[in-house]
BAKE-874055 format. One line per field, with one value per residue: residue number from 1; chain; x negated, y, z of N, C-alpha, C, CB in turn. Coordinates in Angstrom, 1 decimal. Glycine has a CB too. Example, Ala and Ser with C-alpha at 12.3 -4.5 7.8 and 13.67 -1.06 7.14 Angstrom:
BEGIN
nr: (1_2)
kette: (A_A)
n_u: (-13.2_-12.8)
n_v: (-5.7_-2.2)
n_w: (7.8_7.1)
ca_u: (-12.3_-13.7)
ca_v: (-4.5_-1.1)
ca_w: (7.8_7.1)
c_u: (-13.2_-12.9)
c_v: (-3.3_0.0)
c_w: (7.8_7.9)
cb_u: (-11.3_-14.1)
cb_v: (-4.5_-0.6)
cb_w: (9.0_5.7)
This chain:
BEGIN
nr: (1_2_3_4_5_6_7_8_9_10_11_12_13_14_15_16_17_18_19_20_21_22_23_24_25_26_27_28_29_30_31_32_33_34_35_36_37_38_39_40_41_42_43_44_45_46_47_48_49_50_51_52_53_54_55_56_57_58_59_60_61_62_63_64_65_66_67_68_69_70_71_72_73_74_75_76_77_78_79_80_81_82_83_84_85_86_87_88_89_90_91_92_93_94_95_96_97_98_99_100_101_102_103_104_105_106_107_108_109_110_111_112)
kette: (A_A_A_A_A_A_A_A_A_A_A_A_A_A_A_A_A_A_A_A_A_A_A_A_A_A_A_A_A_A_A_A_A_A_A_A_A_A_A_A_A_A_A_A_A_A_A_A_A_A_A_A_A_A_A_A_A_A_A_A_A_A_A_A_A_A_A_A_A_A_A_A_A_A_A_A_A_A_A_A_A_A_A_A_A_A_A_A_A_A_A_A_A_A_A_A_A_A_A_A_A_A_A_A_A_A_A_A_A_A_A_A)
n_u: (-9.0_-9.1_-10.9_-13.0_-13.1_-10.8_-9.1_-9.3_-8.6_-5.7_-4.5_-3.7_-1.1_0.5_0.6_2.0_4.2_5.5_5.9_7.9_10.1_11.1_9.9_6.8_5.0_1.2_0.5_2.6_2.8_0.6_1.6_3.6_2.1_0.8_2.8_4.3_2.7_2.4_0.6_-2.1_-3.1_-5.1_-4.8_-6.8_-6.8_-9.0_-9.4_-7.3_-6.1_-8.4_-7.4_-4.4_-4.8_-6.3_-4.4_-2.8_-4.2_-4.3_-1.5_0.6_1.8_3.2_3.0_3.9_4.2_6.3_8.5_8.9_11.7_11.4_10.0_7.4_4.9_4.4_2.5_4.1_4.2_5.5_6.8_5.7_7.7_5.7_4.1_5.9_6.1_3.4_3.3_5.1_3.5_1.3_2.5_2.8_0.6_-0.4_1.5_0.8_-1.9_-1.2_-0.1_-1.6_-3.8_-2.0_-1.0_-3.9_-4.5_-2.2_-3.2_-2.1_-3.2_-4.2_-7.6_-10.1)
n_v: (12.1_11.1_8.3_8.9_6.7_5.3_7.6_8.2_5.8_5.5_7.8_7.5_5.6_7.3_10.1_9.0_8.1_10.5_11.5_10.1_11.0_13.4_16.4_18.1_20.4_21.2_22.9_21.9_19.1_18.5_20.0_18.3_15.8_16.4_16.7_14.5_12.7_13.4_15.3_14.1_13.7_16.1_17.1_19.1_21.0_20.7_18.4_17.3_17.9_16.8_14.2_14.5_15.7_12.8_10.9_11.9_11.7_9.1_8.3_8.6_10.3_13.4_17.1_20.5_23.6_25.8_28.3_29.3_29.6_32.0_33.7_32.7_31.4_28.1_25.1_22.3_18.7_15.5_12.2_9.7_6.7_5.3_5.6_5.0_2.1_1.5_2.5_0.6_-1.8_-1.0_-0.6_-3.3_-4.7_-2.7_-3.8_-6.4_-6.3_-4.3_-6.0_-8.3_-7.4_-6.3_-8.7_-9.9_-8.2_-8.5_-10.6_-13.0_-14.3_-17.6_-17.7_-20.3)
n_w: (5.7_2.2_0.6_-1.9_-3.6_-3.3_-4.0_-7.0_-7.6_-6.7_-7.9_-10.7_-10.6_-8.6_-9.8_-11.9_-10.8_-9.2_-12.2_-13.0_-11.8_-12.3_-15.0_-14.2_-13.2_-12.7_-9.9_-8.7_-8.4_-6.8_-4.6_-4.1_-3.5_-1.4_0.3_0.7_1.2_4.0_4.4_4.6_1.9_-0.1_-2.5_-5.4_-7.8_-9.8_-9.2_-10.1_-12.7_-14.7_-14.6_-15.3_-18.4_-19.1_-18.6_-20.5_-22.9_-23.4_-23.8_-22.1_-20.8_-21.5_-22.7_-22.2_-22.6_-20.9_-20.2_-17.0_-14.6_-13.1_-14.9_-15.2_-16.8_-17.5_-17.7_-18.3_-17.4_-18.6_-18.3_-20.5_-22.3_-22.4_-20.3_-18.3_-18.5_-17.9_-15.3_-14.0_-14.4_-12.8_-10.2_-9.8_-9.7_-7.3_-5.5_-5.4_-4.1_-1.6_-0.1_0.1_1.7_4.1_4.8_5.8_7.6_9.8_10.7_9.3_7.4_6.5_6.8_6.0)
ca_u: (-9.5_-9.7_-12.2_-13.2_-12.2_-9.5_-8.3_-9.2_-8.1_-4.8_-4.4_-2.5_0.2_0.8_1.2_3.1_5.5_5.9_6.8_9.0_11.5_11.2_9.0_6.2_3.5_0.3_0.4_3.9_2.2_-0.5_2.1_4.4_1.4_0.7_4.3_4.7_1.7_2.1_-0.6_-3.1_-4.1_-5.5_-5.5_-7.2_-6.7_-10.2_-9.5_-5.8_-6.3_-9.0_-6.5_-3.7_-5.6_-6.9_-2.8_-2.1_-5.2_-4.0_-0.4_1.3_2.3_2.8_3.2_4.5_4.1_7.4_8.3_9.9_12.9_10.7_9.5_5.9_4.5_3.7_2.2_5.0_4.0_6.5_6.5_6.9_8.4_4.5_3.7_7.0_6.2_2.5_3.9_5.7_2.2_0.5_3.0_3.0_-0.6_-0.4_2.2_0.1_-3.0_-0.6_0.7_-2.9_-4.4_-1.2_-1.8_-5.0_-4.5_-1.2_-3.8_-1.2_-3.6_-5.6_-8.7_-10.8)
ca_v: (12.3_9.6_8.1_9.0_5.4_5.5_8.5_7.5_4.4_5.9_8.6_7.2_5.3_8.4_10.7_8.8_7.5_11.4_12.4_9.3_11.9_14.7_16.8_18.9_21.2_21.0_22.6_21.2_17.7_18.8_20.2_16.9_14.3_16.4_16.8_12.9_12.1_14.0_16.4_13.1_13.7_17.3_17.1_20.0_21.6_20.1_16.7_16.8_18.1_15.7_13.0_14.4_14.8_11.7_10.4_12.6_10.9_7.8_8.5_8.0_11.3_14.6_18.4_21.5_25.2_26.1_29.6_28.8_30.5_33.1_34.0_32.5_30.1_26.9_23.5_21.0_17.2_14.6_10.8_8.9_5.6_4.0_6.1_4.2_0.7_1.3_2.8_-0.7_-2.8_-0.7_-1.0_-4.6_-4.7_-2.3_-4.4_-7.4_-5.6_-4.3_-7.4_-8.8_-6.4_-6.7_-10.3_-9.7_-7.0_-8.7_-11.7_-14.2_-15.2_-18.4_-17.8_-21.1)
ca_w: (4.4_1.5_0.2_-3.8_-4.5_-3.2_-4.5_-8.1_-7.6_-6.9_-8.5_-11.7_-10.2_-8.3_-10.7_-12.8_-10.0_-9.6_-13.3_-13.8_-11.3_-13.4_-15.4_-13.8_-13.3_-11.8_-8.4_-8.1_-8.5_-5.9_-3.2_-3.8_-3.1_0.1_1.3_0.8_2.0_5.5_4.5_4.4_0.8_-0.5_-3.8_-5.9_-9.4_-10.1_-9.4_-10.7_-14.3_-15.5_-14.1_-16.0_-19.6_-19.0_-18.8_-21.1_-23.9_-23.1_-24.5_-21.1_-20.8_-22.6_-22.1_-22.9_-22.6_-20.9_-19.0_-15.3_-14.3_-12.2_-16.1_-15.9_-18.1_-17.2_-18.6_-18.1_-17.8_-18.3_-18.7_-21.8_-22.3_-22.4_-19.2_-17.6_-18.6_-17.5_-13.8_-14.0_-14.0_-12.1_-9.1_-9.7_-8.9_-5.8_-4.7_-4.5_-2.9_-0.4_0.4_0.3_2.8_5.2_5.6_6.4_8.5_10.8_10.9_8.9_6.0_7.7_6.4_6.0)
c_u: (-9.7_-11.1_-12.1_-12.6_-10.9_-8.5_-8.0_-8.3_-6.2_-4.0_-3.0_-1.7_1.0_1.6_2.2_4.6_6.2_6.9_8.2_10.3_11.5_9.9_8.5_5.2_2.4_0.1_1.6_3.5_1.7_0.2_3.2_3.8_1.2_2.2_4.5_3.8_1.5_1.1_-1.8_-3.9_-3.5_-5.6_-6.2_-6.7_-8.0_-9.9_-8.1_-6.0_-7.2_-7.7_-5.4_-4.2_-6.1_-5.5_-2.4_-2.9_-4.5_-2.3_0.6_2.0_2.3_2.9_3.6_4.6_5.7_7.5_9.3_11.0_12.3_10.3_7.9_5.8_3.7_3.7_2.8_4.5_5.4_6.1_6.7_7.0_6.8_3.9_4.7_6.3_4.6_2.8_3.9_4.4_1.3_1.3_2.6_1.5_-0.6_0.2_1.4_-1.2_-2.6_-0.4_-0.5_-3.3_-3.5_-1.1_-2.8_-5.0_-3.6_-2.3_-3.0_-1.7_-5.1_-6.5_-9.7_-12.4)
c_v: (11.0_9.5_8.5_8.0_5.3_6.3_8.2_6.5_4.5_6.8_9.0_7.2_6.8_9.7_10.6_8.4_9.3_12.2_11.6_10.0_12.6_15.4_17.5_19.4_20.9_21.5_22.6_19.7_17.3_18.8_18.5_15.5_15.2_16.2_15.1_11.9_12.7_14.7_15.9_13.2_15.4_17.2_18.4_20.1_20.6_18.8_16.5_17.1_17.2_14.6_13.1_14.4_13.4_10.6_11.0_11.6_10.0_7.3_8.4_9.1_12.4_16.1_19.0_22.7_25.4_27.5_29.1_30.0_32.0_33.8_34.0_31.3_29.2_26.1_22.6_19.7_16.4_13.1_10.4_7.0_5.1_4.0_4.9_2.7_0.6_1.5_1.1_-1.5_-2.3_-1.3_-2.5_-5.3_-4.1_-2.8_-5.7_-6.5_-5.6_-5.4_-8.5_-8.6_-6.3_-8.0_-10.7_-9.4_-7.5_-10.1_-12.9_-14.8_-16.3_-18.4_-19.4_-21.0)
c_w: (3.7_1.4_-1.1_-4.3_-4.2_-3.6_-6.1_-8.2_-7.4_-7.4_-9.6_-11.4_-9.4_-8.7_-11.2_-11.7_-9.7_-10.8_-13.4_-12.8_-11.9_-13.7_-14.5_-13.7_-12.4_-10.5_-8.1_-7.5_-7.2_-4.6_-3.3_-3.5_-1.6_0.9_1.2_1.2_3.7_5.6_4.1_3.1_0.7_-1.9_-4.8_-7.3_-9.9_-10.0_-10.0_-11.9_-15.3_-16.0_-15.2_-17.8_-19.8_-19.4_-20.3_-23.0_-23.9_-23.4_-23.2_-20.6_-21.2_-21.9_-22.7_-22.3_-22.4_-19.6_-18.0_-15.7_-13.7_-13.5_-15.9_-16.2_-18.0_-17.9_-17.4_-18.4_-17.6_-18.6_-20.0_-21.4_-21.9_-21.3_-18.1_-17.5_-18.3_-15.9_-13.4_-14.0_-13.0_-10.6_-8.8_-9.0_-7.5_-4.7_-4.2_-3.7_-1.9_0.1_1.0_1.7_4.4_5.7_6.4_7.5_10.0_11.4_10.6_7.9_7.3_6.6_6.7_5.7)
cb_u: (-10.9_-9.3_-12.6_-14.7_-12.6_-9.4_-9.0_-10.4_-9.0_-4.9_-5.6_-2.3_0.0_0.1_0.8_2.5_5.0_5.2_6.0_8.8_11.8_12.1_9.1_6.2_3.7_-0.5_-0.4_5.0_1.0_-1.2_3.2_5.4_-0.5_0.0_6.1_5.2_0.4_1.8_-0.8_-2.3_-4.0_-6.7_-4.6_-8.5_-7.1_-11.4_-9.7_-4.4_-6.9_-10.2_-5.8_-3.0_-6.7_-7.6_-1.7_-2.4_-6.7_-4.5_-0.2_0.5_2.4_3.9_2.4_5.7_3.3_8.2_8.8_8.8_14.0_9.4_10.1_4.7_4.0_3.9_0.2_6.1_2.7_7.6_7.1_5.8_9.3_3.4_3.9_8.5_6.9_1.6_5.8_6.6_1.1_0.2_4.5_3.5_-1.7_0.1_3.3_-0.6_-3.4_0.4_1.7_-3.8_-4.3_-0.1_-2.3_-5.4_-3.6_0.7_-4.2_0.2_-4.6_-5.5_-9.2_-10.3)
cb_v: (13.0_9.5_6.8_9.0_3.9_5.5_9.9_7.0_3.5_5.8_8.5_6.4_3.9_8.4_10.7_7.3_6.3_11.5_12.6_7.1_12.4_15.8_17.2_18.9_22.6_21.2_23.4_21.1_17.6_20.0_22.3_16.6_13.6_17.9_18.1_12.5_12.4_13.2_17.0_11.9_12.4_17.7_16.6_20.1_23.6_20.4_15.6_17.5_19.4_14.8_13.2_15.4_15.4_11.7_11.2_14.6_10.4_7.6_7.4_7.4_11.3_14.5_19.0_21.1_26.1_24.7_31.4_29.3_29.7_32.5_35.5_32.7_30.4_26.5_23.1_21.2_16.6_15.0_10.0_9.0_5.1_4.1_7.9_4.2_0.1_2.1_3.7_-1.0_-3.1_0.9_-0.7_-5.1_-4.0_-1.3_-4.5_-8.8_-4.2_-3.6_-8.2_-8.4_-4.8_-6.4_-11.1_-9.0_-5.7_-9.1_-11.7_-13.8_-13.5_-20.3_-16.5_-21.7)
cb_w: (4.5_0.0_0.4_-4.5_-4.2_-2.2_-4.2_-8.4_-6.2_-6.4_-9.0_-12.3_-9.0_-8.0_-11.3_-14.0_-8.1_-9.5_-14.9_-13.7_-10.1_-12.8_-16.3_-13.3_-13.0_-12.3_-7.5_-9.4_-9.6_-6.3_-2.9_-5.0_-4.3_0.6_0.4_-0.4_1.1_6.4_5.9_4.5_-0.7_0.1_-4.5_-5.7_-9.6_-9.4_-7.9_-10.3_-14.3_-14.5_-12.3_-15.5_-19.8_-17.4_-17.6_-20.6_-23.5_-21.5_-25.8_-20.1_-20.3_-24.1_-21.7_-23.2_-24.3_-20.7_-19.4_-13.1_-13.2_-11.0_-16.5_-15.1_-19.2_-16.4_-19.1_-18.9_-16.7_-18.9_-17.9_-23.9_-23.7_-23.4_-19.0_-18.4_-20.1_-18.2_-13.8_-15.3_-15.4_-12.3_-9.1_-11.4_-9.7_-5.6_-5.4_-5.6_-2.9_-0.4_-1.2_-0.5_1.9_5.1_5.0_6.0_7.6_10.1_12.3_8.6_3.9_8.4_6.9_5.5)
């Protein structure tokens, strides 16, 4: 199980590294952070939908009332250009963290 910060704290990038493959719906979103997470994160309707309005406020990505092939009618999220080039800083940050935290971690940063 995460932690809350952690989940927050990841949440965005996540998402958005999601739509920037193609548009989608919300428990599409949900079953493609567990299947790529190894089951490791749960995410809920309740904690995904803020998350996406929240993207969505924030101009980063939009939606759309579209019927599936199955003929039901779902709200489609996709990326926009500002969502992309935010993805793009976010990684850039996770990337150092990561990188931080594995130094750490292998015991290669000499701490003084």
């Amino acid at each position: 199980m995460q932690s809350k910060d952690l989940v927050a704290a990841s949440a965005k990038p996540l998402v958005l590294s999601i739509l920037v493959h193609k548009e989608s719906y919300g428990y599409e979103i949900i079953q493609n952070v567990k299947k790529l997470s190894g089951g490791n994160m749960q995410w809920t309707d309740g904690m995904l939908y803020p998350i996406l309005h929240r993207l969505e406020d924030q101009g980063l990505i939009e939606s759309a009332w579209k019927t599936s092939d199955e003929g039901r009618r779902r709200k489609y999220y996709r990326i926009r250009k500002e969502g992309k080039t935010a993805l793009a800083e976010n990684r850039k940050q996770w990337d150092i963290v990561n990188s931080t935290l594995n130094k750490i971690w292998e015991d290669k940063l000499c701490l003084t």
